[in-house]
C-alpha positions as CSV (number, residue, x, y, z in Angstrom):
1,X,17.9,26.6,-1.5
2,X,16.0,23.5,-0.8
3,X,17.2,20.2,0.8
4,X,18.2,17.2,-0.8
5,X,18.2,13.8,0.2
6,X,20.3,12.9,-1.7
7,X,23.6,12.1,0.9
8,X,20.9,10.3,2.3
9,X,21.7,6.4,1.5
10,X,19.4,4.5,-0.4
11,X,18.9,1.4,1.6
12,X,16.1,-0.3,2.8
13,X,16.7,0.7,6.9
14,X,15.6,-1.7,9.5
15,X,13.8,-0.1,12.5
16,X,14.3,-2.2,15.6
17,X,12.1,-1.2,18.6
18,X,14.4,-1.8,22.1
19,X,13.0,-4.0,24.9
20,X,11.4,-1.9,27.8
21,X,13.7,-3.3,30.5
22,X,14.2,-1.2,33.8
23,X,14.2,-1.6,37.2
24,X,11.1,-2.3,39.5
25,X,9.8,0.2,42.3
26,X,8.1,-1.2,45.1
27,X,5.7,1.7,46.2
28,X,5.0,-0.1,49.7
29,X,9.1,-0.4,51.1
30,X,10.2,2.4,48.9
31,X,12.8,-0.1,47.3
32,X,14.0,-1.3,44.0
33,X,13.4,-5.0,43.9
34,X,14.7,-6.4,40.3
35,X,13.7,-5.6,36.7
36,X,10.6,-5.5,34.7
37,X,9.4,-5.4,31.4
38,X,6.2,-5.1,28.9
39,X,2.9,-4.0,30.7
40,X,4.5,-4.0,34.0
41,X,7.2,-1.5,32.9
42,X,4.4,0.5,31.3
43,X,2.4,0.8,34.3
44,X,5.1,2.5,35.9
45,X,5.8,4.7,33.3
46,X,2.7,5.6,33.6
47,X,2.7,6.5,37.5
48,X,6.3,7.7,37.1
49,X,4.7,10.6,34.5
50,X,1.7,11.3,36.2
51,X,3.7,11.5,39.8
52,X,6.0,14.3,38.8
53,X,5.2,18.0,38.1
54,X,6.1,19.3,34.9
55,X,9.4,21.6,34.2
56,X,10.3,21.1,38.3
57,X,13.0,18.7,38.0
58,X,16.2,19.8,35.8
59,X,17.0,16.1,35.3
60,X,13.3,16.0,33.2
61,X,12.8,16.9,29.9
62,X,10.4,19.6,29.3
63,X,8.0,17.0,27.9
64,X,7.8,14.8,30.8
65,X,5.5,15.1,33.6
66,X,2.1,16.5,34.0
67,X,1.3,19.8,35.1
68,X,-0.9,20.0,38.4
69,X,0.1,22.9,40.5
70,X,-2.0,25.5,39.0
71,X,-5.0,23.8,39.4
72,X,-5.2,24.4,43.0
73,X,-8.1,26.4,44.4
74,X,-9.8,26.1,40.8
75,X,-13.8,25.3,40.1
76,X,-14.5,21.3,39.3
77,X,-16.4,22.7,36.3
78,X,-12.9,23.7,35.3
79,X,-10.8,21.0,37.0
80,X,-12.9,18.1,35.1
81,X,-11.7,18.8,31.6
82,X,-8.5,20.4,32.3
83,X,-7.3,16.9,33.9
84,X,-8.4,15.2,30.5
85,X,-6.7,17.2,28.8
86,X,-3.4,17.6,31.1
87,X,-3.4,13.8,31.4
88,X,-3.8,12.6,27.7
89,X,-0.8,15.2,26.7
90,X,1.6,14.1,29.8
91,X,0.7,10.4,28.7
92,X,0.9,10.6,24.6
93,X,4.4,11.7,24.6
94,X,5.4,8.0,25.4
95,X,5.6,6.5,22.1
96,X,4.3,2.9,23.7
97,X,1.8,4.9,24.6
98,X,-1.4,5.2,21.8
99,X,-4.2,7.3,23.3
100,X,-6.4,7.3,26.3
101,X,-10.2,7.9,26.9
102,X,-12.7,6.9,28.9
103,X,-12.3,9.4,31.4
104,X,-14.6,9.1,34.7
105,X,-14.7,12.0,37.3
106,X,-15.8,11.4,41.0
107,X,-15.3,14.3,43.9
108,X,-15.7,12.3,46.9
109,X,-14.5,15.1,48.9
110,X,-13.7,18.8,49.1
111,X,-10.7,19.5,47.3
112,X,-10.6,16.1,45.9
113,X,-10.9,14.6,42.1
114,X,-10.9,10.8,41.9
115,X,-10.4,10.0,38.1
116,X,-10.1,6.8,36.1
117,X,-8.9,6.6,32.3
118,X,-8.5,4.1,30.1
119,X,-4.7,3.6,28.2
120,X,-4.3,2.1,25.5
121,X,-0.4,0.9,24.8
122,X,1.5,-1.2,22.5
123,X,1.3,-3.6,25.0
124,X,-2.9,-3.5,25.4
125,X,-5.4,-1.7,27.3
126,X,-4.7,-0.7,31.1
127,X,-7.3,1.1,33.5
128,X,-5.6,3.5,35.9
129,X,-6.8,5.6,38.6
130,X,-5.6,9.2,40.1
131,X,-6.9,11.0,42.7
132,X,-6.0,15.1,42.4
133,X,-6.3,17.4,45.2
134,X,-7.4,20.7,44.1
């Protein structure tokens, strides 16, 4: 049997995208000071995905985080594209989120990957930086 949409009701729906209000970490006294919203809020979205490992934290969905773990002990020529990759999939699932490029890879030392991306958001373009020990 196929669906029907037909209990569906025909009227013209209304989609209403919700404000992006939530509180405010201050990284440097480990405190919540206040609210924030639009790019702000975004930018720590951002370091709130890329901060936590994937499928470690029950109160996370499976889709949130990014997945750095393995990549310990691994070659760069392997650690290079595996971060793009690892880092536009933990980003995209935000729906403020559009796409991100412009990846640049710097080992400044052993064990270390400095990378900066470009993300591009409903609220504009922000360039972010992540440094990776592997």
């Amino acid at each position: 049997m196929i669906p029907s949409i037909s209990a569906f009701p025909k009227q013209n729906l209304k989609i209403v995208n919700q404000p992006t209000n939530t509180y405010k970490i201050n990284l440097q006294s480990n405190q919540v000071d206040g609210g924030i919203d639009g790019k702000e809020a975004m930018i720590q979205a951002i370091y709130k995905i890329l901060s936590t490992e994937r499928y470690q934290y029950v109160i996370y969905s499976w889709n949130y985080g990014i997945e750095l773990a393995d990549l310990y002990g691994e070659a760069v020529s392997y650690v290079y594209p595996e971060l793009e990759r690892r880092i536009t999939e933990a980003l995209t699932w935000d729906h403020r989120i559009k796409h991100v490029d412009n990846f640049k890879f710097d080992s400044p030392n052993k064990g270390e990957v400095c990378v900066s991306f470009m993300v591009h958001t409903i609220f504009g373009a922000i360039e972010l930086e992540k440094v990776v020990n592997f």
